[in-house]
C-alpha positions, 0 to 999 in steps of 0.5 A: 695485285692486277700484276699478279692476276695478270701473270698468274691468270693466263687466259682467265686473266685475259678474258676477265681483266681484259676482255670482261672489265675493260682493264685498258679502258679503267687504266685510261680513265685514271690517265685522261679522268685526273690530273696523273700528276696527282694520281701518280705523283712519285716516278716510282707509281708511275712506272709501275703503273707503265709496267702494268700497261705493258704486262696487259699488252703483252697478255693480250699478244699472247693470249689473244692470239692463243685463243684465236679470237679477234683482237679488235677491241683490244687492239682499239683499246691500246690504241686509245691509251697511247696519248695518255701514256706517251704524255705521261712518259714525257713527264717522266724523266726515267724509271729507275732500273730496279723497278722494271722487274717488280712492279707489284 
């Protein structure tokens, strides 16, 4: 899955998934090209699809930072995605507690 690329890739995953693909900006257009409510209909998508966002953010802190290269682009990518996900997350009552460590 992307979790598992994300976890395992260290900087290859940032370089390719993040920096090459655009993952931030794919994950945008789910939220903003379709009614997520739809695309991710059950609480449970939805917070793994959180979960993702935020194991990609952390990715780019991380290894970003280690790489020492500018962070920018990814910076305005996060930016950009934080209005599709705070109306989804204001949607979504709560995330049930197992979910929050796997989200594979």
């Amino acid at each position: 899955t992307i979790g598992s690329l994300l976890r395992s890739g260290g900087r290859s995953a940032y370089f390719h998934l993040i920096a090459r693909v655009g993952l931030l900006s794919w994950l945008r257009g789910i939220l903003e090209g379709r009614d997520f409510k739809s695309a991710l209909h059950t609480i449970t998508l939805r917070c793994k699809f959180l979960h993702l966002i935020t194991l990609a953010l952390d990715i780019i802190a991380q290894e970003g930072s280690n790489a020492g290269i500018d962070l920018g682009t990814a910076a305005n990518e996060a930016s950009n995605l934080s209005r599709p996900v705070i109306e989804m997350y204001i949607e979504t009552e709560h995330c049930p507690q197992q979910q929050n460590e796997h989200f594979d």
